[in-house]
Biopython code that builds the backbone (N, CA, C, O; Angstrom):
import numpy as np
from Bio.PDB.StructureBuilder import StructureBuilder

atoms = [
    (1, "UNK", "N", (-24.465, -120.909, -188.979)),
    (1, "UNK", "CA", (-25.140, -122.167, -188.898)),
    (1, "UNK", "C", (-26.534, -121.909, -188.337)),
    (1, "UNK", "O", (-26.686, -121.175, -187.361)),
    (2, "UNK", "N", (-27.546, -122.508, -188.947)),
    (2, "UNK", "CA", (-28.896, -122.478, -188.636)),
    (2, "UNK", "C", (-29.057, -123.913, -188.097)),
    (2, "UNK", "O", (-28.498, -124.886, -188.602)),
    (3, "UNK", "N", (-30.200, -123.973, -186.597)),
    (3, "UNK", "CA", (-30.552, -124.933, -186.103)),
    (3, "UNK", "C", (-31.774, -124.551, -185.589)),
    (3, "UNK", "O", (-32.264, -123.438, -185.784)),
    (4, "UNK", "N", (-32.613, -125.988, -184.527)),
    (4, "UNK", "CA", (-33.996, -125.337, -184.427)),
    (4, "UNK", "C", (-33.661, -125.837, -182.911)),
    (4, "UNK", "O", (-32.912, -126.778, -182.650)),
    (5, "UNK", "N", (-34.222, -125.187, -182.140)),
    (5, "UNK", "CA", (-34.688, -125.228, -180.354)),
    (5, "UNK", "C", (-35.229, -124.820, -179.894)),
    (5, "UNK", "O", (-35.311, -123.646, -180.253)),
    (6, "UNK", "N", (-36.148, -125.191, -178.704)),
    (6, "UNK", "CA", (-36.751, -124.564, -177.868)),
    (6, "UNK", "C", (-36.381, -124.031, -176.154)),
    (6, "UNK", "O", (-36.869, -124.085, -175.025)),
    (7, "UNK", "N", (-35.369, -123.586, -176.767)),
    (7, "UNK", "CA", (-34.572, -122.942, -176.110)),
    (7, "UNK", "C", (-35.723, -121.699, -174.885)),
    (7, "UNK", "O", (-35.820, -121.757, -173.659)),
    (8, "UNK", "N", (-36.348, -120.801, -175.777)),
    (8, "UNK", "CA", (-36.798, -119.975, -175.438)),
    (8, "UNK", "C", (-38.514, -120.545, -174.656)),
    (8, "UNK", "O", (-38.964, -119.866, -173.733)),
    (9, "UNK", "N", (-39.180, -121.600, -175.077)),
    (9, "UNK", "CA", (-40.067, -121.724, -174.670)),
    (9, "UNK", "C", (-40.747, -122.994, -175.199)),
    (9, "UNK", "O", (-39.976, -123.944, -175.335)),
    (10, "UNK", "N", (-41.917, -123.192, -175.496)),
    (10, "UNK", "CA", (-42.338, -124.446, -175.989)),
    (10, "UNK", "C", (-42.575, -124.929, -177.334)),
    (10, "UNK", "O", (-42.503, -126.045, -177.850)),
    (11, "UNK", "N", (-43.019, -123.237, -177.953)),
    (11, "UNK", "CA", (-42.166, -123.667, -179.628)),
    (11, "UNK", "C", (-41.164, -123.295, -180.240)),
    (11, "UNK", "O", (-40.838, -122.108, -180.218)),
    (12, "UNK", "N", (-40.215, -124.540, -181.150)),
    (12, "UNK", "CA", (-38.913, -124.402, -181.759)),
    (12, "UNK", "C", (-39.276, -123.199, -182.387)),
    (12, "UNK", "O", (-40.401, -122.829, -182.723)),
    (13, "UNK", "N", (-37.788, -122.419, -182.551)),
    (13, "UNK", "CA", (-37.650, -121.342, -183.198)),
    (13, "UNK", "C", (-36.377, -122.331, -184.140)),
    (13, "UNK", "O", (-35.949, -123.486, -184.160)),
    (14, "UNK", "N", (-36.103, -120.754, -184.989)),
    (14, "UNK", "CA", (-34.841, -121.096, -185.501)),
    (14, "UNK", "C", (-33.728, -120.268, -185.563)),
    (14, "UNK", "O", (-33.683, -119.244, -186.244)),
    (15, "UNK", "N", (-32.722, -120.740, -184.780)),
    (15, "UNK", "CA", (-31.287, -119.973, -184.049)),
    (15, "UNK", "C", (-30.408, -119.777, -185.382)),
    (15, "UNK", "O", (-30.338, -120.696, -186.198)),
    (16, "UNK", "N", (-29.857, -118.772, -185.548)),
    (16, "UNK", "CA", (-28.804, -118.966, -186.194)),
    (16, "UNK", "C", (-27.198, -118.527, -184.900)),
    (16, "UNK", "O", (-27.288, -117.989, -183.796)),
    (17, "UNK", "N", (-26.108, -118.938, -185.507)),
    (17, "UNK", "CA", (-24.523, -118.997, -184.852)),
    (17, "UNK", "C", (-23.500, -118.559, -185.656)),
    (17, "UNK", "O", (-23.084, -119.043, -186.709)),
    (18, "UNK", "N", (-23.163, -117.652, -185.085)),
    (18, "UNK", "CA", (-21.931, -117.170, -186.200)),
    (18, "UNK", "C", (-20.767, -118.225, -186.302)),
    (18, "UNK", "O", (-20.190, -118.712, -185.329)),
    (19, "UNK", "N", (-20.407, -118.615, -188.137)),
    (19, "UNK", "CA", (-19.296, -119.657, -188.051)),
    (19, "UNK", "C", (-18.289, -119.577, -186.795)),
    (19, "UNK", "O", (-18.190, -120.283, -185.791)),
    (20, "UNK", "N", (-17.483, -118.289, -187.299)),
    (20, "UNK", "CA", (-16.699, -117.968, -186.027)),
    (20, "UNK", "C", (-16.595, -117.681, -184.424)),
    (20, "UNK", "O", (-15.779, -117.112, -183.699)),
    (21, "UNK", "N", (-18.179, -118.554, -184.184)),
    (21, "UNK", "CA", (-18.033, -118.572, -182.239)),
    (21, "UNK", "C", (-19.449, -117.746, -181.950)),
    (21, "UNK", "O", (-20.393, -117.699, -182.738)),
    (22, "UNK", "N", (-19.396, -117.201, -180.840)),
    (22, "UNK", "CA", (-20.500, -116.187, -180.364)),
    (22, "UNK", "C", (-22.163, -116.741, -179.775)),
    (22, "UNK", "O", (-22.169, -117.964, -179.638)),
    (23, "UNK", "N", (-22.950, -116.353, -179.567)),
    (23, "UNK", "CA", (-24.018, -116.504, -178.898)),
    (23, "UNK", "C", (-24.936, -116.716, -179.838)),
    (23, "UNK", "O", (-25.220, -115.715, -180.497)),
    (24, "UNK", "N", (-25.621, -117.939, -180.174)),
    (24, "UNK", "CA", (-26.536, -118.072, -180.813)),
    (24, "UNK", "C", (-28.241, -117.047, -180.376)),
    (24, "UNK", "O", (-28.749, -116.850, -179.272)),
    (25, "UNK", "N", (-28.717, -116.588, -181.811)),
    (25, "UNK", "CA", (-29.948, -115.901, -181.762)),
    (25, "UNK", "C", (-30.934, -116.370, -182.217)),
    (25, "UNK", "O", (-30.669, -117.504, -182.614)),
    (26, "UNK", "N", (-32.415, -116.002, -182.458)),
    (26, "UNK", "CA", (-33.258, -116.586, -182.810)),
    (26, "UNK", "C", (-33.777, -115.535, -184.213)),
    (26, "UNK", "O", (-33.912, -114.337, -184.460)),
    (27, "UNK", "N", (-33.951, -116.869, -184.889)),
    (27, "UNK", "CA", (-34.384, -116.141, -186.285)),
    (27, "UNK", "C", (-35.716, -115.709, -186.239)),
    (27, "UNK", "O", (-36.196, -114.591, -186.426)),
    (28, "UNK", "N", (-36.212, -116.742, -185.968)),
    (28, "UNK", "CA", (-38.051, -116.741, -185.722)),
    (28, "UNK", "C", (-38.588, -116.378, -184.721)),
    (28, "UNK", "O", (-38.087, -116.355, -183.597)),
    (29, "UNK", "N", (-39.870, -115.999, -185.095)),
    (29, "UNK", "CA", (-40.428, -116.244, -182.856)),
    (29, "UNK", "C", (-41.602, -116.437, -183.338)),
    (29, "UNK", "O", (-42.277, -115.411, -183.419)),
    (30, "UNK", "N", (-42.216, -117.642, -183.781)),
    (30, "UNK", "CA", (-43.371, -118.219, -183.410)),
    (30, "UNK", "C", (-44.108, -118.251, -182.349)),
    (30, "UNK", "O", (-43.777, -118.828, -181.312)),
    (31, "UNK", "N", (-45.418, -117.487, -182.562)),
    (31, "UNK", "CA", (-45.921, -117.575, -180.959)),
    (31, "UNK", "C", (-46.838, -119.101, -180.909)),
    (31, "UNK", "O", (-46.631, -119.850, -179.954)),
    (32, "UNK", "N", (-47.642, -119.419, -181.764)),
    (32, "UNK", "CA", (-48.020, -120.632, -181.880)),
    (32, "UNK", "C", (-47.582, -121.788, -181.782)),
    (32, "UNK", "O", (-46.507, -121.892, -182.373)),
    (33, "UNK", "N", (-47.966, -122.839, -181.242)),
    (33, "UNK", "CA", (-47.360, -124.432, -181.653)),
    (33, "UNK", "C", (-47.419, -124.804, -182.771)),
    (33, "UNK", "O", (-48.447, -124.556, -183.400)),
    (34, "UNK", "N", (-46.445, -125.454, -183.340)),
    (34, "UNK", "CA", (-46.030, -125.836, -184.359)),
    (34, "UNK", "C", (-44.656, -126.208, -185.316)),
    (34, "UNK", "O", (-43.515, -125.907, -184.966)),
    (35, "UNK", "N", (-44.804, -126.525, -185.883)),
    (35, "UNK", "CA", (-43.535, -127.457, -186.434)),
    (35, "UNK", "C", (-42.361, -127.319, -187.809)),
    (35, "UNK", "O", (-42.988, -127.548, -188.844)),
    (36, "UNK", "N", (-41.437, -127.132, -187.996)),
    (36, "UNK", "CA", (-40.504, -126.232, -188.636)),
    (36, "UNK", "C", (-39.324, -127.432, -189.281)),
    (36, "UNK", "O", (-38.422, -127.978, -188.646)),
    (37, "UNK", "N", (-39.630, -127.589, -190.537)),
    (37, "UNK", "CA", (-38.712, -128.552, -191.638)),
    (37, "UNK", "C", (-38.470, -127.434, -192.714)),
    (37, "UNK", "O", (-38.746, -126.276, -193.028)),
    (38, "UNK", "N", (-37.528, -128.947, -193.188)),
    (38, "UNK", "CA", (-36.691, -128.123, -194.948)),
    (38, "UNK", "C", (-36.022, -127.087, -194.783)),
    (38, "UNK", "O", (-35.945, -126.283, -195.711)),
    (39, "UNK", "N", (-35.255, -126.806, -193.341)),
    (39, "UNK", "CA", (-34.489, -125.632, -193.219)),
    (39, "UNK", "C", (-33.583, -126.252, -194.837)),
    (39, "UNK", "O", (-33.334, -127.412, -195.167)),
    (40, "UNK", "N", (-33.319, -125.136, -195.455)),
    (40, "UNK", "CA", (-32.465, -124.737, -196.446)),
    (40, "UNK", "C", (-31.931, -123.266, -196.911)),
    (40, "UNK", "O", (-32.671, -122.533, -197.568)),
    (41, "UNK", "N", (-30.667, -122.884, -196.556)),
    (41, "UNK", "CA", (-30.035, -121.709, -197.429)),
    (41, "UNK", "C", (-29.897, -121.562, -198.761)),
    (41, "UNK", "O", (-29.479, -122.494, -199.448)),
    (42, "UNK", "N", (-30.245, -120.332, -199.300)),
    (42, "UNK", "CA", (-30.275, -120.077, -200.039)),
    (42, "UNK", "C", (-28.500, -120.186, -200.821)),
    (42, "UNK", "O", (-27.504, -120.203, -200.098)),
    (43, "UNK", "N", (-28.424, -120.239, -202.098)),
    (43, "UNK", "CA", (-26.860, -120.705, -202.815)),
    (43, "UNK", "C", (-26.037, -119.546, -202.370)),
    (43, "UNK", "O", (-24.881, -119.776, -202.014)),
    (44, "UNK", "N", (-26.558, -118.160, -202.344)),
    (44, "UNK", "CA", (-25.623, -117.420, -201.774)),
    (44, "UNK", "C", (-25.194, -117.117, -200.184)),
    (44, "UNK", "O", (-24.205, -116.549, -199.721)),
    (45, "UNK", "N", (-26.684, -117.910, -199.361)),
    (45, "UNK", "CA", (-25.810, -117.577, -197.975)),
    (45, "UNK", "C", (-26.317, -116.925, -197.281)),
    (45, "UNK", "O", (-26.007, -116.884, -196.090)),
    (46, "UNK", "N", (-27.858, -115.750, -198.142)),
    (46, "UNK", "CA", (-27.959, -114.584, -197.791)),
    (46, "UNK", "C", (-29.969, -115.026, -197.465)),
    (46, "UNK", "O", (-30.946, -114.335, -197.176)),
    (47, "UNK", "N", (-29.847, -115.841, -197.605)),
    (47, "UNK", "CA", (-31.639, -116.176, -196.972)),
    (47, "UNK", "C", (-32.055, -117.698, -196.612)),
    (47, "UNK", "O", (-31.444, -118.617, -197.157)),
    (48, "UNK", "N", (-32.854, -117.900, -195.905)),
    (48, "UNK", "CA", (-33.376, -118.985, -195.202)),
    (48, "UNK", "C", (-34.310, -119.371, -195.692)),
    (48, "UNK", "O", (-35.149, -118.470, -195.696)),
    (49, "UNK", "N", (-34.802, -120.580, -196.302)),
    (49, "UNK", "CA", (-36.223, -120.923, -196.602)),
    (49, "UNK", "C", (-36.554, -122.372, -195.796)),
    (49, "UNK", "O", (-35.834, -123.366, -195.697)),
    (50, "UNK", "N", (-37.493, -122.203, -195.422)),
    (50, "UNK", "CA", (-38.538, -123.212, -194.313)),
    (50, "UNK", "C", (-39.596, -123.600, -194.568)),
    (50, "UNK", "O", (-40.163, -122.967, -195.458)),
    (51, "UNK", "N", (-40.294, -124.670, -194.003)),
    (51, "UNK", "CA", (-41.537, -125.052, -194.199)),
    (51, "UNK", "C", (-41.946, -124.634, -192.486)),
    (51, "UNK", "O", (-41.066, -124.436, -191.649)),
    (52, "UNK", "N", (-43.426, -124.551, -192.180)),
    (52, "UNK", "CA", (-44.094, -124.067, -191.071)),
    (52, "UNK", "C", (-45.472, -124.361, -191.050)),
    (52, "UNK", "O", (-46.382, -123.743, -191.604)),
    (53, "UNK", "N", (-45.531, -125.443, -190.302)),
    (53, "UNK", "CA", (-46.998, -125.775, -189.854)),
    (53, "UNK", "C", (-47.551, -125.823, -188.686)),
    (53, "UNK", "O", (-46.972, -126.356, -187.739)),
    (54, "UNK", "N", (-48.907, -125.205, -188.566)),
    (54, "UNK", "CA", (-49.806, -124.827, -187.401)),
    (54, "UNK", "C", (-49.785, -125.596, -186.937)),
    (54, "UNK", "O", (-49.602, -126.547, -187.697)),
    (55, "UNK", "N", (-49.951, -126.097, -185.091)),
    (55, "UNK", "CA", (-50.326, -127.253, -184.958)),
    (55, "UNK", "C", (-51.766, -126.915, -184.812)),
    (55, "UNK", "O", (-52.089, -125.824, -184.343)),
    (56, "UNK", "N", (-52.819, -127.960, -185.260)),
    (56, "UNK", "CA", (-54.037, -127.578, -184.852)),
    (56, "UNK", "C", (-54.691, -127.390, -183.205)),
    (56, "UNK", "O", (-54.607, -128.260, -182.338)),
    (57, "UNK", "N", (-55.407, -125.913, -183.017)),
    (57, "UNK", "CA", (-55.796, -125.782, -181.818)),
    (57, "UNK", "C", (-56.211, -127.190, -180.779)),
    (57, "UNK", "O", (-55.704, -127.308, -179.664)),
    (58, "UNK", "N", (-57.090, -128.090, -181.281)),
    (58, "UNK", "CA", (-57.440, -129.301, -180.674)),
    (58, "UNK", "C", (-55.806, -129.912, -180.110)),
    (58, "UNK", "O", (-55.621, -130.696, -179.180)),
    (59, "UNK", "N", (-55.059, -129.459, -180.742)),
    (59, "UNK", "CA", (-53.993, -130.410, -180.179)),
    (59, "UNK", "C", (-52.538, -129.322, -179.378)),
    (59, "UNK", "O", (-51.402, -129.718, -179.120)),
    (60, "UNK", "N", (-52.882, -128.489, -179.246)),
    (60, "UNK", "CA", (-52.271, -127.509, -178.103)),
    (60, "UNK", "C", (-51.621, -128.038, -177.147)),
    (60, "UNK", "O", (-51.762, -129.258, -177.068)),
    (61, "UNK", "N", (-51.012, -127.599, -176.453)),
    (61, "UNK", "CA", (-50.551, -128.222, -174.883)),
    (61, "UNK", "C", (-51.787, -127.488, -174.329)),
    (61, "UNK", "O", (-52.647, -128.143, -173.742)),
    (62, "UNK", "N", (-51.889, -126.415, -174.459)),
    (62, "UNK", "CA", (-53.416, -125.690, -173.450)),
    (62, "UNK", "C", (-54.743, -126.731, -173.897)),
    (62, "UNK", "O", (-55.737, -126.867, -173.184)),
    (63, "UNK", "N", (-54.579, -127.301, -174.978)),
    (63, "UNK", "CA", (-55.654, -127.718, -175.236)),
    (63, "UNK", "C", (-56.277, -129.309, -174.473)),
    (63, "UNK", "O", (-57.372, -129.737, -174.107)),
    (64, "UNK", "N", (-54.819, -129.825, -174.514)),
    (64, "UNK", "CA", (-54.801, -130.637, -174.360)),
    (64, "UNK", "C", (-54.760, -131.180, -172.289)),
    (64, "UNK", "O", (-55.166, -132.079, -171.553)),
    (65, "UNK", "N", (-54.148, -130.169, -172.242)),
    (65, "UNK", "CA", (-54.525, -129.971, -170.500)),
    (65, "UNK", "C", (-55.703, -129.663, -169.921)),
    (65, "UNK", "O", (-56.027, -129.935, -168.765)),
    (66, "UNK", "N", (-56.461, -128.988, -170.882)),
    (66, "UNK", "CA", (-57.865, -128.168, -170.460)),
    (66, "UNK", "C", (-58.865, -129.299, -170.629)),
    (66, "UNK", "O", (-59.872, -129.103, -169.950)),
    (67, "UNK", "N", (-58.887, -130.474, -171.365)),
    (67, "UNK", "CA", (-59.181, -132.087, -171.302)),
    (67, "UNK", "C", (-59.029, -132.696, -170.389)),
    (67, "UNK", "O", (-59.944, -133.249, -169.779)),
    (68, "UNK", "N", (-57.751, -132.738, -170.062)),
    (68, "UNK", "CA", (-57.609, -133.667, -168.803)),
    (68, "UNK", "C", (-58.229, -133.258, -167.380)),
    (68, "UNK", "O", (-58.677, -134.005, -166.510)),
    (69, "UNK", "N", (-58.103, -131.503, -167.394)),
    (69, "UNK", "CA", (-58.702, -131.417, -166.272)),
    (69, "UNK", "C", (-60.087, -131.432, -166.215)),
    (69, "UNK", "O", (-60.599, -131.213, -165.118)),
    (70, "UNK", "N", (-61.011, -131.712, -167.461)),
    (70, "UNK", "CA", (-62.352, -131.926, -167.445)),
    (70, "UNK", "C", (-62.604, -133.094, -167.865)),
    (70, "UNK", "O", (-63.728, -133.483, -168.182)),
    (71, "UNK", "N", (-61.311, -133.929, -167.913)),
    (71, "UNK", "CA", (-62.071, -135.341, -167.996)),
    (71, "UNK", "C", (-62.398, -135.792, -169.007)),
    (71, "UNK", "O", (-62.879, -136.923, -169.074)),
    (72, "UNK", "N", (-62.154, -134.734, -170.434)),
    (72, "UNK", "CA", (-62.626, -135.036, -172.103)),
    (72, "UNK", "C", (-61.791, -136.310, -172.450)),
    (72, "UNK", "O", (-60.670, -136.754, -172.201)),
    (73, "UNK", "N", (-63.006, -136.706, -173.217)),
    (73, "UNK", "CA", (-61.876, -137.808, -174.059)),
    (73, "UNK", "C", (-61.459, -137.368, -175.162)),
    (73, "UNK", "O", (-62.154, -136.566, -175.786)),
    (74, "UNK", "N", (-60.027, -137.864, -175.729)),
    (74, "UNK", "CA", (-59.316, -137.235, -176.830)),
    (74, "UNK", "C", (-59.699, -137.139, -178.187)),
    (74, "UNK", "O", (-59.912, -138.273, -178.617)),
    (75, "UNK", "N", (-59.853, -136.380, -178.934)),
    (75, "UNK", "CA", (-60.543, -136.035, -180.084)),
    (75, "UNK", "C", (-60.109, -136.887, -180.920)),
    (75, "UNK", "O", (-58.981, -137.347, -180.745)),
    (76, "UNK", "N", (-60.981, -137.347, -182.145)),
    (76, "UNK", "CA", (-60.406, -138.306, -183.288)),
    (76, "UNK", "C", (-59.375, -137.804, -184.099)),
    (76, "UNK", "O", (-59.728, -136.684, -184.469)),
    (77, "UNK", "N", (-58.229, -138.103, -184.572)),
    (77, "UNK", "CA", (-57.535, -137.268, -185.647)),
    (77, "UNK", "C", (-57.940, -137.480, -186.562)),
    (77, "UNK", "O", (-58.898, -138.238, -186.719)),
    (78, "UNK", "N", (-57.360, -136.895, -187.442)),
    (78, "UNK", "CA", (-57.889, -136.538, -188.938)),
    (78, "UNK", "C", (-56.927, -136.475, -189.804)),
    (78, "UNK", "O", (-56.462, -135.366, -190.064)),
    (79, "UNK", "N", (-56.256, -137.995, -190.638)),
    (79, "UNK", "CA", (-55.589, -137.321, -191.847)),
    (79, "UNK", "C", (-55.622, -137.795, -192.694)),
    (79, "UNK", "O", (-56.652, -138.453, -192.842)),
    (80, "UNK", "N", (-54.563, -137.846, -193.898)),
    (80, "UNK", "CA", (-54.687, -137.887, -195.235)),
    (80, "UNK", "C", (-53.804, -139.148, -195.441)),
    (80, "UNK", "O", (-52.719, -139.281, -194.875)),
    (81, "UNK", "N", (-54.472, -140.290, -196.496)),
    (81, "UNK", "CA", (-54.125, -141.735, -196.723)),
    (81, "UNK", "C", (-52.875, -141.039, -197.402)),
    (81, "UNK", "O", (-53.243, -140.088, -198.093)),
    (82, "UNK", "N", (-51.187, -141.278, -197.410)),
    (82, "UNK", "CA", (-50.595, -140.926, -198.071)),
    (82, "UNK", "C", (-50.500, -142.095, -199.168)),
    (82, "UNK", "O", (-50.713, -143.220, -198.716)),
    (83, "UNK", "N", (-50.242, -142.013, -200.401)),
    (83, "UNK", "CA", (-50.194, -142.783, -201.744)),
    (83, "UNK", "C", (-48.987, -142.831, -202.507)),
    (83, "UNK", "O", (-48.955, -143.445, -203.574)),
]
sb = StructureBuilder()
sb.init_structure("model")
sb.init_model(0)
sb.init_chain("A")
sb.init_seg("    ")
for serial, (resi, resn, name, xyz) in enumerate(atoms, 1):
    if name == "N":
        sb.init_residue(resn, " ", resi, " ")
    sb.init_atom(name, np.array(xyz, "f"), 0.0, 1.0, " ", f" {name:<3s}", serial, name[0])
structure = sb.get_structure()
């Protein structure tokens, strides 16, 4: 079984668990922030496919602390009209 946590630190990885019991491990190790959908196995069992997006630097936890302690005001976002 594949799942996602941040078990290890502040970004989700993705654990896999053996059906039969045992200590869950980490598939991934993202060192960046960022965000992890569409877990899906492959039909035989034997591979993982994911989606993985950066979070942008402006929006960091470092980034976003290094603001507050100077008092910045928060940057405009930026996205896309979905249709």
């Amino acid at each position: 079984m594949a799942f996602l946590s941040d078990r290890s630190g502040a970004t989700s990885q993705i654990y896999l668990i053996p059906a039969d019991g045992g200590e869950a491990y980490p598939l991934t190790k993202f060192e960046t922030e960022g965000s992890i959908s569409s877990i899906n196995w492959s039909p035989d069992g034997k591979h993982i496919a994911f989606l993985y997006r950066k979070k942008p630097e402006v929006w960091t936890k470092k980034s976003v602390e290094e603001r507050k302690e100077r008092e910045l005001p928060t940057p405009p976002q930026i996205g896309r009209a979905h249709v």
